[in-house]
C-alpha positions in Angstrom: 0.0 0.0 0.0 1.4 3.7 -0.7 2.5 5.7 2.0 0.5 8.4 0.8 -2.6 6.2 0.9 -2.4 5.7 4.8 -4.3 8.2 7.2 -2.6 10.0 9.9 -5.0 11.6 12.2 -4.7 10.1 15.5 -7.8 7.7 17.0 -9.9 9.2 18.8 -8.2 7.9 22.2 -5.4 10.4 21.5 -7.0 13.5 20.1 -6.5 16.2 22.7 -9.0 18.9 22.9 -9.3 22.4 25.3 -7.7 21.4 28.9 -9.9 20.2 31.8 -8.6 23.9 33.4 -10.2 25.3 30.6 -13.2 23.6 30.7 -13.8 24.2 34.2 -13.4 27.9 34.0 -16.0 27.9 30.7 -18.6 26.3 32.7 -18.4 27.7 35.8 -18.5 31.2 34.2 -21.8 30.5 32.3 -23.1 28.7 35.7 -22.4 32.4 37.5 -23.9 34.1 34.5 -26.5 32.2 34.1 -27.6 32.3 37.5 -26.7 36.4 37.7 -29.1 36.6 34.5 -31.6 34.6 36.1 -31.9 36.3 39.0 -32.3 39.7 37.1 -33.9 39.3 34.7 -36.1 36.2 35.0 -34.7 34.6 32.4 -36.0 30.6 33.2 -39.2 32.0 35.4 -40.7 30.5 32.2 -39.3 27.5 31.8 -39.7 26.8 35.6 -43.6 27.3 35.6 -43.8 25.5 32.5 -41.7 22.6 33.5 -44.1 23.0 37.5 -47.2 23.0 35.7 -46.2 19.7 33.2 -45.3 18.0 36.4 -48.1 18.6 38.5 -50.4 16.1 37.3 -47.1 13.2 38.1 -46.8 14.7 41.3 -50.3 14.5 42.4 -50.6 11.2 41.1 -47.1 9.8 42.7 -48.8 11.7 46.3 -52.0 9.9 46.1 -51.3 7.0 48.1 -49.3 8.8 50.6 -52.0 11.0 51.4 -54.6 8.8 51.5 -52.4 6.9 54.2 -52.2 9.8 56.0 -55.8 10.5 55.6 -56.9 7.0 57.1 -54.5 7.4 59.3 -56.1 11.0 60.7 -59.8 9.3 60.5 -59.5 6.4 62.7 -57.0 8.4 65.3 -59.8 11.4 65.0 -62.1 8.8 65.4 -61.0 7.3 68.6 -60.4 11.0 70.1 -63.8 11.7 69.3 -64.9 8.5 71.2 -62.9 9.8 74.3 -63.8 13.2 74.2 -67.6 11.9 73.9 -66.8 10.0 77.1 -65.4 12.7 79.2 -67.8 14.9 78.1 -70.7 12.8 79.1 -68.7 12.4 82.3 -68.2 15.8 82.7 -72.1 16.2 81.9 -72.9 14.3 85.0 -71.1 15.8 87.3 -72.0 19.1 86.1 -75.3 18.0 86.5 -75.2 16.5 90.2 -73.2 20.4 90.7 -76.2 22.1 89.3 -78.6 20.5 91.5 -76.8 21.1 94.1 -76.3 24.6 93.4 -80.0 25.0 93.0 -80.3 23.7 96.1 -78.3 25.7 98.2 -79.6 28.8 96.4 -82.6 28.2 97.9 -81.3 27.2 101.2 -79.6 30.4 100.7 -82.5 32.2 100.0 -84.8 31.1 103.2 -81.8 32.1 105.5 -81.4 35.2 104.1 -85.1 36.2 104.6 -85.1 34.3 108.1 -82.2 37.0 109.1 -83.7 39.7 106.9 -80.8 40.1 104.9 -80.3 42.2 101.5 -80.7 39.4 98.4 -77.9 38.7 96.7 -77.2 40.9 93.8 -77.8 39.4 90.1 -76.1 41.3 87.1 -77.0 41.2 83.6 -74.1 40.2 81.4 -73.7 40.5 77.4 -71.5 38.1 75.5 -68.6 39.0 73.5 -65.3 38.5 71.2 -62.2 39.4 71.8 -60.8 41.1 68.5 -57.2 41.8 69.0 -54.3 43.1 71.7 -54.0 46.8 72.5 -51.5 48.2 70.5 -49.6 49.8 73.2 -46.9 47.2 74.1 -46.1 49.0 77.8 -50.0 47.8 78.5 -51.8 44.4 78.6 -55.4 45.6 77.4 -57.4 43.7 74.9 -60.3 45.0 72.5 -63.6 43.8 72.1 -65.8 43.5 69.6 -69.2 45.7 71.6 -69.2 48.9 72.4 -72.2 51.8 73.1 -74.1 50.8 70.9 -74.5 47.3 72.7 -75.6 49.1 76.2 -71.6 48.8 77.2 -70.5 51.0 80.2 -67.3 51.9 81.8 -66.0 49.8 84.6 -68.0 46.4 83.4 -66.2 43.0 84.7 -65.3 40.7 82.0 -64.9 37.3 83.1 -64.2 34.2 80.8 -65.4 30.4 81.9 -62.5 30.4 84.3 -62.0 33.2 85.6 -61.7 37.1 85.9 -60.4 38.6 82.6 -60.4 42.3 83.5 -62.5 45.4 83.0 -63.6 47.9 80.2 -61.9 51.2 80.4 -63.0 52.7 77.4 -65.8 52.4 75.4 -66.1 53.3 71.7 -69.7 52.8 69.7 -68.8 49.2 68.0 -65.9 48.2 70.3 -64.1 48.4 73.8 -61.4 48.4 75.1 -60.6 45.9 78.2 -57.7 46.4 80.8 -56.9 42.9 82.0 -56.3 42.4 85.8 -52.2 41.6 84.6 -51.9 45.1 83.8 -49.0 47.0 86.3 -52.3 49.5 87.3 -55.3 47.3 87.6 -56.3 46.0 91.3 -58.9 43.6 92.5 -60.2 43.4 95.7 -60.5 39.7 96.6 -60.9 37.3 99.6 -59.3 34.1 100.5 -61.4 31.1 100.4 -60.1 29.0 102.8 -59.6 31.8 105.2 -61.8 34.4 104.4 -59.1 37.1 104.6 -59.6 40.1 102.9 -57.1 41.1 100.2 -56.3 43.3 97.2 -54.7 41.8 94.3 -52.3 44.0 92.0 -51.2 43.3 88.5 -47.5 42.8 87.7 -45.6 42.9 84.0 -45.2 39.5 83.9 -47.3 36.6 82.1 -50.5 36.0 83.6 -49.3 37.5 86.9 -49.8 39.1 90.0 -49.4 39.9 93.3 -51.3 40.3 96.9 -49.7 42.8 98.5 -49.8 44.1 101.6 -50.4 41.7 103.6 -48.6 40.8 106.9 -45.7 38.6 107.5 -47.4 36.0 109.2 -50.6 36.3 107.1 -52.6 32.8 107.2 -51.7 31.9 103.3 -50.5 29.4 101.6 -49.6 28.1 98.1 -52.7 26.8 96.2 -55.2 29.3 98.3 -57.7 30.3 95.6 -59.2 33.6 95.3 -61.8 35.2 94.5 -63.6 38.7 94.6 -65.1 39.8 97.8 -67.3 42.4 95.9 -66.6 45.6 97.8 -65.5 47.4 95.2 -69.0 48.3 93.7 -67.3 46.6 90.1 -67.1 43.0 90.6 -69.5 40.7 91.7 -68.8 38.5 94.7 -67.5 34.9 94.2 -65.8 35.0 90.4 -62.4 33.4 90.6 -59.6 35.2 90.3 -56.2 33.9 90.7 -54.2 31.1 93.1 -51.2 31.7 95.1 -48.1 30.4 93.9 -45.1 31.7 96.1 -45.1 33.3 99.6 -42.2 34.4 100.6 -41.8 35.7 103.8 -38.8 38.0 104.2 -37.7 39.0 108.2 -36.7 42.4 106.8 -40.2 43.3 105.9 -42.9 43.6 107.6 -45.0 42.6 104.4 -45.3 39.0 102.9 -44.4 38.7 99.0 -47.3 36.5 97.7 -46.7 35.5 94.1 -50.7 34.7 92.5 -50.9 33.2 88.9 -53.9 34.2 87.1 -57.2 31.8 86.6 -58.0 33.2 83.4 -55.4 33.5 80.3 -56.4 35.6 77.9 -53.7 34.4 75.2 -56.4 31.4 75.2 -59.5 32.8 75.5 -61.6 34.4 72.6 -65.3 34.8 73.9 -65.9 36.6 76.8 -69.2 37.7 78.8 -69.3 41.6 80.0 -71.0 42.1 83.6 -73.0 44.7 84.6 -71.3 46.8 87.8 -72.5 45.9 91.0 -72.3 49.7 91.9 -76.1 50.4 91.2 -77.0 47.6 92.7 -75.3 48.7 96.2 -77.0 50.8 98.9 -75.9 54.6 99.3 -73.3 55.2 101.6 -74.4 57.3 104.6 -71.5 60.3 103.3 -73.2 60.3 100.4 -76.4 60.4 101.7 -75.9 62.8 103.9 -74.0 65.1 101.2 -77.3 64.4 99.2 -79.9 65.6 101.7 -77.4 68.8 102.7 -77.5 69.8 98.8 -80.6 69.5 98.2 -83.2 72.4 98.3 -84.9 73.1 101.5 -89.2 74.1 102.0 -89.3 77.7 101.9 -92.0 76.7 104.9 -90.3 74.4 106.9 -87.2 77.8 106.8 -90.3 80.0 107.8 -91.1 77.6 110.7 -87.0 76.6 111.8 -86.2 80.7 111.3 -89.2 81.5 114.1 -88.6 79.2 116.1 -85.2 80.3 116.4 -85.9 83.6 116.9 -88.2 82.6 119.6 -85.3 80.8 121.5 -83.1 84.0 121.0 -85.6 85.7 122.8 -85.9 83.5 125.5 -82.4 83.1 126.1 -82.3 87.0 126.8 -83.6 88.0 129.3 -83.3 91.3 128.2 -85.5 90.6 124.5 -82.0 91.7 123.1 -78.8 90.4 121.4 -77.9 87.7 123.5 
């Protein structure tokens, strides 16, 4: 064969093209432009939510046994919860029952004494259910809002309890909504009494969660941890007997002649969304005699009955003088 006839590229084993150096540096600059681009200008936004939407249907079909796994999964498991809850709920029914007729009872055991000792009847309140909307915006202040207002026959100073407890009281009033100053605000106070002990207290709010404090009471004041308390109803606001808070920490310091009681609130208003507005007891109460008295003083006296009281003491002027003169 001629020389001239053979062929003298090399295979394909040998060629030699751009270096692996080269290559990298190629690629990786395209990758970083590509990605710069992309993220400027939206270059594959396109291609992504055509490539999503092409896909979907494979997705949703490759999910479909998983989820209906997990959905017979969630329905027996709900199912069996809902068997217990039905329990204790039918429990709880029965008890609440049994509580109610004893409650009826002693109301009206409570009701025969009081006439027997011809006491006042205990005062009932009219109450008007509400939502809670949203926190106060003032972060310095722990004050909710409401979703009632004038318009729904809402007045200043109404107690707002929840089904556990004390919530706080309405300090302003708007014509749709109010605004409610719960009893952990650093300026509310409550006037309560110890159940076990009957001691008479005044509970003050703190800045801490769900917190406060019974202050001034004495060093060896009869409380303990776990007392529960509850309004004593002699500030003209709250009713007597709502729940308000249980001790949690006495501390009894021999440099002070006060005890530090700790209380943790009854109610938590991060939990609770409906709430029930009381009407204040303050109507309801008898007049003070002050007041009374201040009444009767201001008001207009019987240009008669001054005739009569002016002549009479006239006629004791004269009687003290034995002269008929200025005494």
């Amino acid at each position: 064969m001629p020389l001239a006839t053979l062929d003298r590229t090399p295979p394909p084993f040998f060629k030699q093209g751009p270096s692996a150096f080269t290559r990298l540096m190629f690629f990786s600059a395209l990758a970083v432009f590509l990605m710069v681009a992309d993220s400027r200008w939206k270059m594959t936004q396109p291609v992504r939510a055509l490539v999503a939407t092409v896909l979907h249907p494979v997705q949703e079909v490759l999910m479909a046994p998983s989820r209906w796994w997990d959905s017979a999964g969630h329905y027996v498991s709900g199912l069996d919860e809902a068997r217990r809850r039905e329990l204790a709920a039918q429990r709880l029914v029965a008890k609440q029952a049994e509580r109610v007729m004893r409650a009826d009872q002693l109301e009206r055991e409570n009701a025969r004494l009081r006439g027997l000792l011809g006491l006042r009847p205990r005062i009932d309140v009219s109450s008007i259910a509400a939502e809670i909307l949203y926190d106060a915006p003032d972060p310095f202040t722990r004050k909710v809002v409401i979703d009632r207002g004038s318009a729904n026959l809402v007045v200043l100073g109404s107690p707002v309890i929840d089904e556990t407890g004390v919530l706080g009281q309405v300090t302003r009033v708007y014509p749709l909504t109010s605004e409610v100053t719960l009893v952990t605000d650093k300026d509310a106070a409550v006037p309560v009494v110890n159940v076990r002990t009957q001691q008479r207290g005044v509970a003050y709010g703190t800045p801490h969660a769900h917190g406060m404090e019974l202050r001034f009471m004495a060093g060896n004041a009869d409380v303990q941890v776990g007392d529960v308390l509850q309004t004593s109803g002699l500030d003209g606001v709250y009713p007597a007997g709502l729940p308000v808070a249980k001790v949690m920490q006495v501390d009894r310091r021999a440099d002070s002649a006060f005890a530090r009681i700790s209380l943790q609130t009854l109610a938590s208003p991060d939990s609770t969304r409906h709430v029930l507005l009381l009407e204040p007891t303050a109507g309801k109460l008898p007049e003070r005699p002050a007041d009374a008295a201040s009444a009767s003083a201001s008001a207009p006296e019987n240009p008669g009955r001054k005739g009569k009281a002016s002549a009479h003491h006239g006629s004791a002027k004269s009687q003290a003088s034995p002269t008929g003169g200025k005494p």
